[in-house]
N, C-alpha and C positions, 0 to 999 in steps of 0.2 A: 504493500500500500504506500510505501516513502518511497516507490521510485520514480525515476525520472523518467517520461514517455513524451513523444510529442518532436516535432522539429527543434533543431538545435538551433536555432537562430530566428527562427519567424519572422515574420516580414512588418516594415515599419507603417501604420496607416496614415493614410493621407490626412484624417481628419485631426484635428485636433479640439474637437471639445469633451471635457470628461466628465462624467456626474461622481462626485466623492460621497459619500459616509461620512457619518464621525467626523466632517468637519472640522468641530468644535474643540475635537480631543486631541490629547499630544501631539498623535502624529499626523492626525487631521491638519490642523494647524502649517506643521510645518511642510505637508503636500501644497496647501496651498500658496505657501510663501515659496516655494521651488518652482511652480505651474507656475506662476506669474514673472518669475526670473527667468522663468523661459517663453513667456509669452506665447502660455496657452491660455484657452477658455474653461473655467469651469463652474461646473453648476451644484453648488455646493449647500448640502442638505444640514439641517440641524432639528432642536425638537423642538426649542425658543426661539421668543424674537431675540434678533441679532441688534446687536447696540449700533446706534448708526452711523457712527463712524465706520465698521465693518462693512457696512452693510452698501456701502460707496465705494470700493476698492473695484478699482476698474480690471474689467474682465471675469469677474466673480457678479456667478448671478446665485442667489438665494432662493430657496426653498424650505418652509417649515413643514417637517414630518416625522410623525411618531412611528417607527417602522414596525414596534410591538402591535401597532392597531393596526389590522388588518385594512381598514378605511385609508391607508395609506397606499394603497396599490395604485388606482386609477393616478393620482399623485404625480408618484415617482412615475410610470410607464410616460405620464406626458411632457416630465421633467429628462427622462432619457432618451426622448425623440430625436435625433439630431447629436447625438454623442456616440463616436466609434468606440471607449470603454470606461466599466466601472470602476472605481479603486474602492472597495468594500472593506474599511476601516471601521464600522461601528460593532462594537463589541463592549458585554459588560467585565469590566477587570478583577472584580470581587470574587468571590468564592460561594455568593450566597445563592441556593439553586434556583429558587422562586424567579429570581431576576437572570440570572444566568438562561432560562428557560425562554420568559418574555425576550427579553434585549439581545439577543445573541442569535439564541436557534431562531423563534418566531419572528424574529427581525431579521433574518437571512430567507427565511421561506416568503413570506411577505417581498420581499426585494426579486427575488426568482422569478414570483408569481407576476409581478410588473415587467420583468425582462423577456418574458418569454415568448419567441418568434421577433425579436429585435434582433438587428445584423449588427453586434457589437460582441465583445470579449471582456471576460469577467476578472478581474484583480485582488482575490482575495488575503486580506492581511492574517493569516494564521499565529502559530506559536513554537519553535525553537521547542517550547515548555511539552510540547505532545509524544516525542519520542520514551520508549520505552528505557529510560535507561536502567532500571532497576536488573535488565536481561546485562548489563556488561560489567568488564571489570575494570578496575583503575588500569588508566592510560589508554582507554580505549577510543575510537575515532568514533565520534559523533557526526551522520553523512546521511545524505538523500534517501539512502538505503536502510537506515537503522530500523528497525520494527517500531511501531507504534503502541502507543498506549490502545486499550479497547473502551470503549462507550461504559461499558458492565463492570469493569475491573478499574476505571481510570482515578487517580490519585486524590482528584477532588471537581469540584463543579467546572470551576475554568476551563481544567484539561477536557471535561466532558464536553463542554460547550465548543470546545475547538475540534473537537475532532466531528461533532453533529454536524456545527459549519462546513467543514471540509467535505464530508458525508456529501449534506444535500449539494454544496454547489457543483460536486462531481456528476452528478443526478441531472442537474439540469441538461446537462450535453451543450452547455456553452463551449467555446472554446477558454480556456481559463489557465490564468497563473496562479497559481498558490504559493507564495513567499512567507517562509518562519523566519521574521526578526527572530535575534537573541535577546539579550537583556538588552533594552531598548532606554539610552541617557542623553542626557543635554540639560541645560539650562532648567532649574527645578526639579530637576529629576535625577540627581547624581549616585544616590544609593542605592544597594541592589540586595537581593535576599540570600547570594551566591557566597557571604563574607562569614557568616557566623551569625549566633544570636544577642541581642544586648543583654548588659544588664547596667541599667544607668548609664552613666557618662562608658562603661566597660564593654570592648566588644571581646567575647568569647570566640577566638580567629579558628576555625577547623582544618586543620592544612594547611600547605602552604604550596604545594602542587596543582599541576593543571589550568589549563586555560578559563576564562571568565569569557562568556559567550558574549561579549557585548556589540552594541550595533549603536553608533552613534544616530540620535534622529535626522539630521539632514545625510545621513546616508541610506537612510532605509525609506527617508521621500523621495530621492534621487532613483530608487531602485524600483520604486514603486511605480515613479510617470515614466522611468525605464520600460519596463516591462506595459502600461497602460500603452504606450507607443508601440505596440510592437504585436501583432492579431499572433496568438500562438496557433500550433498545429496539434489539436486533440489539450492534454493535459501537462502542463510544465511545473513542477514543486522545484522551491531552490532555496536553500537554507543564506538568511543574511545576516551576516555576520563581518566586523568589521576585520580588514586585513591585519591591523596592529591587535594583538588579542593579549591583554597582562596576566599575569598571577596574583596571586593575592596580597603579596608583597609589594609588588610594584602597584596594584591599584591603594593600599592606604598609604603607601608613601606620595603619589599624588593628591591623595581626600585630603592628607591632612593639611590640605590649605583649609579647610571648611570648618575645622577646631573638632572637628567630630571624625570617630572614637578620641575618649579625652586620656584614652587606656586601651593596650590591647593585652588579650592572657592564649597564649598560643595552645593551642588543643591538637595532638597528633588525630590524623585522621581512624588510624584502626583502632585507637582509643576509643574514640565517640563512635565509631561503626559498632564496635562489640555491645558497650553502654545499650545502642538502641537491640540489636540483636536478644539482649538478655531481657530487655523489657516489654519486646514483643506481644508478650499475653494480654497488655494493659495498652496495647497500640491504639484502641477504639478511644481511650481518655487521654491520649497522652498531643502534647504539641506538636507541630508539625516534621523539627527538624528533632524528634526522638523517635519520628514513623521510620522505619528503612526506605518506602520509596521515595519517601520526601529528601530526606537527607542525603540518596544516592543521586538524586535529581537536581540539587542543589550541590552539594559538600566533595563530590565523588572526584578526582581528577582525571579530569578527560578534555580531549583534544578534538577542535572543531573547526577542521580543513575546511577552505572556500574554493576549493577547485570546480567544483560546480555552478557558482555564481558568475567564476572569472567564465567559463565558458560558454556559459547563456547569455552573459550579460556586457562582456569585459571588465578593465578592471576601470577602477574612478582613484582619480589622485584624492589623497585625504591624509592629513596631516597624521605625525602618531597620536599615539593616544595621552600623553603627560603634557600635548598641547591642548586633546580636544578637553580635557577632564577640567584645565587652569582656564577655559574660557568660561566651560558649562559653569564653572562656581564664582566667577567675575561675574557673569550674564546674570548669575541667581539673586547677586546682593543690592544688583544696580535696580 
């Protein structure tokens, strides 16, 4: 189910107007602010009115729609009349299922249900977070091909929800990209769940091995009106992840421009692997990174080659990463 099918290159479309998702949201946002540096059209969905200053940015046309209400169909279908592809960004990030159900699944069927017998190609933003890793061992390559988590068995609501999404929009028989950002940072968003747990000003560090999946957000908008340019053949998956990829070390020797961890207490990884192992019986009550698949999914060291991305996509210049981390936390304060 992770691999990769479909033309290796696809061909670029003429059109350029897009309709986005999630607008509104991180990487909504910063789609839209790459679509205008490149001077395209898009028709950019939210569930609020837009403040109006937004809402005058030439080249962006708005639309209000709740995608959970199915009343949203007729909508979107007349809002995507005239756009060659979708970038399907809206997704709920929580864990909680009720909303994860509405905003996610029923908000991707609703969106389908509009698209359907339109001559456009579909851009779905996934999750890095849906592979199965709890199947590998440390050091293992995390790739297009890794097995997936299952709907029945998946870790928690979110993974569930990503992998529903992926379900139906393969369903549809659109032509379609599926792109898994990694841990997804920039400007307000600098921390990630990949580091350990707090405890006060103290981060409890799990290892100190292995790659940290990150995906700076104007690389994963770049990759996104990438691939929206570009009508794929059948089904394309491609794991986005930025080239420069730290360990854990070198990511809080970056943070700590930001005062936070105000303390770190180093934790060997088969320490806390055993720890949760022994605890196993009490998994149903216990936090997240004392579950084995949580903590093998976060804590685990492993490696997550972009050989796939360069080949569908090329490669994009982009700064390292102890430049992109010292802007995201300048960007944060100002």
């Amino acid at each position: 189910m992770g691999e990769v099918t479909g033309d290796v290159t696809g061909t670029v479309t003429g059109q350029t107007r897009i309709l986005l998702t999630g607008a509104t949201g991180f990487v909504g946002r910063a789609v839209l602010a790459e679509a205008r540096a490149q001077g395209l059209q898009v028709t950019a969905l939210r569930r609020a009115p837009t403040p109006e200053k937004s809402a005058q940015v030439k080249g962006v046309s708005w639309i209000e729609a709740d995608l959970s209400d199915p009343a949203c169909i007729q909508s979107l279908r007349d809002a995507a009349q005239g756009c060659s592809a979708v970038i399907h960004a809206a997704a709920h990030l929580g864990s909680d299922e009720g909303t994860v159900a509405a905003t996610t699944v029923d908000g991707t069927r609703h969106l389908l249900a509009a698209l359907e017998g339109l001559p456009l190609h579909l851009v779905l933003v996934s999750s890095l977070g849906i592979y199965d890793t709890a199947r590998l061992s440390p050091g293992a390559e995390v790739t297009e091909r890794t097995p997936l988590e299952t709907s029945a068995n998946a870790r928690d609501a979110y993974v569930a929800g990503k992998l529903a999404q992926e379900d139906l929009c393969r369903a549809s028989g659109l032509p379609l990209w599926i792109l898994r950002p990694g841990v997804i940072f920039g400007a307000g968003r600098t921390w990630n769940a990949h580091l350990g747990p707090a405890l006060g000003p103290l981060l409890i560090r799990v290892g100190t091995k292995g790659e940290l999946p990150l995906a700076h957000v104007s690389h994963v908008a770049k990759r996104l009106l990438q691939a929206a340019l570009r009508r794929p053949e059948g089904v394309r998956v491609i794991n986005v992840i930025d080239p420069d990829r730290p360990d854990r070390t070198r990511f809080l020797r970056a943070h700590a421009a930001s005062g936070w961890p105000k303390g770190v207490l180093p934790l060997p990884w088969p320490l806390w692997m055993l720890a949760a192992r022994l605890l196993a019986p009490l998994e149903a009550r216990l936090p997240g990174l004392l579950r084995v698949p949580v903590l093998k999914a976060r804590m685990m060291p492993l490696r997550y080659p972009d050989k796939e991305l360069i080949a569908a996509l090329g490669p994009l210049l982009q700064d390292r990463f102890g430049a992109l981390m010292a802007r995201a936390l300048q960007e944060s304060r100002e």
